[in-house]
N, C-alpha and C positions, 0 to 999 in steps of 0.2 A: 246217723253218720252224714256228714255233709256231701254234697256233689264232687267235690276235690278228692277227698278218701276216699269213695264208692268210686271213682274212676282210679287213681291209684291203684285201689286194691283190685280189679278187674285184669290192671296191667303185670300186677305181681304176682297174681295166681296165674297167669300165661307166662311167663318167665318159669318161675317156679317147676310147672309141668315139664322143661324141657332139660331139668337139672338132671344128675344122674345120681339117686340117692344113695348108689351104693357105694360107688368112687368116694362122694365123698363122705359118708359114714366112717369107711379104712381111714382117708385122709385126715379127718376131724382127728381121728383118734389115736394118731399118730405124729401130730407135733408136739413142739416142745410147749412146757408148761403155761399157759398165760399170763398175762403180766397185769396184777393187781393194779387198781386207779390209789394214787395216795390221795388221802378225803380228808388228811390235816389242813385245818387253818383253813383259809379260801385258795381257788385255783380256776384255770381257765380248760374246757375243752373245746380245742380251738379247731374250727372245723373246715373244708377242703369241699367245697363245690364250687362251678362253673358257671351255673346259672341256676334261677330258682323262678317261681312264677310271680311272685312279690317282686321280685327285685331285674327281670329280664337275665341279659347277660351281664356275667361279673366278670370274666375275661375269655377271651378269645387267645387258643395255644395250639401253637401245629403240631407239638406232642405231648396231650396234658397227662400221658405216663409219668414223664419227665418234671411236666412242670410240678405235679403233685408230691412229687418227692421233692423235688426242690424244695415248695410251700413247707413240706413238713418237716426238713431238717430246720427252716428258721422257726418254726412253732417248737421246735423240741430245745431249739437251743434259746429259745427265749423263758423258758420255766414253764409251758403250757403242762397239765396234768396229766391229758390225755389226746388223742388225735381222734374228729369223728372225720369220716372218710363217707360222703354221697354214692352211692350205687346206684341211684336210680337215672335209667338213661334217657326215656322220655321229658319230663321237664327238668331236671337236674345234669344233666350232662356227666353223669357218672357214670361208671364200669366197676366190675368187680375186678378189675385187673389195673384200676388205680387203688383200690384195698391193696391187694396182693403189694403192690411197688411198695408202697407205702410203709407196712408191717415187712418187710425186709429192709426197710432203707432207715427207720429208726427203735430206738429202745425204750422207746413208754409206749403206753398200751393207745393198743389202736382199736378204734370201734367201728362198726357197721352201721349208719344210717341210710335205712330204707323203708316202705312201709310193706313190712315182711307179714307173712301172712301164713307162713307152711315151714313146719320143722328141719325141710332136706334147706331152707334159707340161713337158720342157724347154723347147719353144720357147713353148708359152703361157706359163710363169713368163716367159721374156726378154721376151714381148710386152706382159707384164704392166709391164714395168722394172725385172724383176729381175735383180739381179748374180748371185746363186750362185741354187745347187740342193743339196738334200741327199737320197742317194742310201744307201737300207739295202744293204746286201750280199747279206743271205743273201735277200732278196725276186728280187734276179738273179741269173743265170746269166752263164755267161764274158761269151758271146757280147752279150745287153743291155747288161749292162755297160759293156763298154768301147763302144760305142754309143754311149752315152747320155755317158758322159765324154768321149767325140770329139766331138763335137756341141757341149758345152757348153764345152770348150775352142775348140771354131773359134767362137762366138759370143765370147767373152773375157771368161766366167762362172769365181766360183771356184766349187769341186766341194768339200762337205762330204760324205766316205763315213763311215756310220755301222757301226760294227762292236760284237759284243756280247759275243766270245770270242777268245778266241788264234788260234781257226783263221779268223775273218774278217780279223782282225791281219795273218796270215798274209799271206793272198789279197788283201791290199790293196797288199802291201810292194812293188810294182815300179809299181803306179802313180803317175808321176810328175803333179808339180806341182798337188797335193791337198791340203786337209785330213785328217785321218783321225781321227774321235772315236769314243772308247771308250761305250759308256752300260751305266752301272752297274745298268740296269735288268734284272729277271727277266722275261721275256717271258713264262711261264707262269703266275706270284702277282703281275706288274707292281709286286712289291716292288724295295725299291732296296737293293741291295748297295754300299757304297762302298768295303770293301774291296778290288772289283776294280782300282780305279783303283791302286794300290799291287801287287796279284801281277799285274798283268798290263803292268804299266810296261816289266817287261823284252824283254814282246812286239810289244813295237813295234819293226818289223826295217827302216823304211825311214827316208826322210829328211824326211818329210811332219812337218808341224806337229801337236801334236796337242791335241787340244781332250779336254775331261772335260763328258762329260755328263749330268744328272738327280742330284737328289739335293742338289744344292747352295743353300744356300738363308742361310748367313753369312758374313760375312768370313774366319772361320778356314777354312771350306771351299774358299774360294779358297786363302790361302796353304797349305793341304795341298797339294793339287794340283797348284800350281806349284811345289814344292819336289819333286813327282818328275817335272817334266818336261813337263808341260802349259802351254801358254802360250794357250789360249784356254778359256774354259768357256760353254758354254750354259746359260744360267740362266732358265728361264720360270716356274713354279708362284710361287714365292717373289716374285719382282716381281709379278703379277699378284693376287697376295694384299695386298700391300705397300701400307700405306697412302701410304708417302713411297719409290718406286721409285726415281727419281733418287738419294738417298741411298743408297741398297743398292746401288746399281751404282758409284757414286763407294768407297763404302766396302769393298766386294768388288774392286775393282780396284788400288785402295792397297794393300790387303793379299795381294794375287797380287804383284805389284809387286816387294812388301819379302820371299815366299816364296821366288821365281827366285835 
């Protein structure tokens, strides 16, 4: 695990410890139904952070409750698939209380991007009102793992596993009924590679859907991607920079579209 994820995940099992597993167990299991990701054709999920440690800050908001909903009604009303929402507060500038705004403020499914580590993380995303969870690999071991994908399949969340080499590709291929995305990211320069999307197409050995992540930020770079096989991409820096986001996800998804 690189120095980035080993601090991460330091900061997420400290969060984690101070959740109230019981609350929200009740809470998980007590909202309304989740809302499926549609996986036809290609589609964008279009993501909501403030800062990232690649990219510094992406914007400055004296109330980014407010603003995050804002960002997300124009991501919903632009055709975006899904919504991933940043929770992580240390270098991301996320809350789980911009989840919360968020999966009350629109009607496609919303997801939890953080680098979760502990199953009461799942069920506060679901008590939040969130649909999926996204899930790094090499931050778990077998055993978390599937864990944490049982759990989030018997609440009736989709599972984004994020994988960053062939051999998490690998180590994903038998988990059923998943996303599985690739991120072309370098965990050690958090340079982005996009060739990997192209040598490592062929390592994908299951049946899982796959999504192309980071890096992506024009319409060509969708129809790349979908033309080896990716039918979702995660696209956050570039909207978030964006002065007309709903356009870039309308024009990024034409062009995945006409790539498939």
């Amino acid at each position: 695990m690189s120095d980035f994820l080993a601090e991460m995940g330091v900061l997420s099992v400290a969060r984690a410890a101070h959740v109230d597993a019981v609350a929200m167990d009740s809470q998980a299991h007590h909202r309304p139904p989740p809302i499926p990701v549609n996986t036809e054709g290609f589609g964008l999920i279009a993501e909501i952070k403030f800062s990232a440690p690649s990219a510094g800050v992406l914007r400055i908001e004296d109330n980014p409750v407010a603003a995050a909903v804002d960002q997300a009604r124009v991501y919903e009303a632009a055709g975006a698939r899904a919504i991933s929402v940043l929770t992580e507060p240390s270098r991301f500038g996320g809350s789980i209380e911009h989840l919360a705004a968020v999966c009350t403020a629109v009607d496609i499914p919303v997801m939890r991007k953080d680098f979760l580590v502990d199953p009461v993380q799942v069920l506060e995303a679901r008590a939040a009102g969130a649909s999926g969870i996204l899930l790094i690999l090499r931050m778990l071991d077998d055993a978390r793992l599937y864990q944490m994908v049982e759990l989030a399949q018997e609440l009736g969340m989709f599972i984004l596993l994020e994988a960053f080499d062939g051999e998490d590709l690998a180590r994903a291929a038998d988990i059923k009924g998943v996303l599985l995305g690739l991120n072309c990211r370098d965990l050690s320069t958090l340079e982005v590679d996009s060739g990997r999307f192209e040598a490592l197409s062929s390592a994908f050995l299951g049946e899982q859907v796959r999504v192309a992540e980071s890096g992506m930020s024009h319409p060509e770079d969708a129809r790349r991607v979908a033309g080896m096989g990716y039918t979702l991409a995660l696209v956050g820096s570039a909207l978030m920079r964006s002065e007309d986001p709903g356009a870039l996800i309308a024009d990024m998804t034409a062009a995945g579209q006409e790539g498939l």
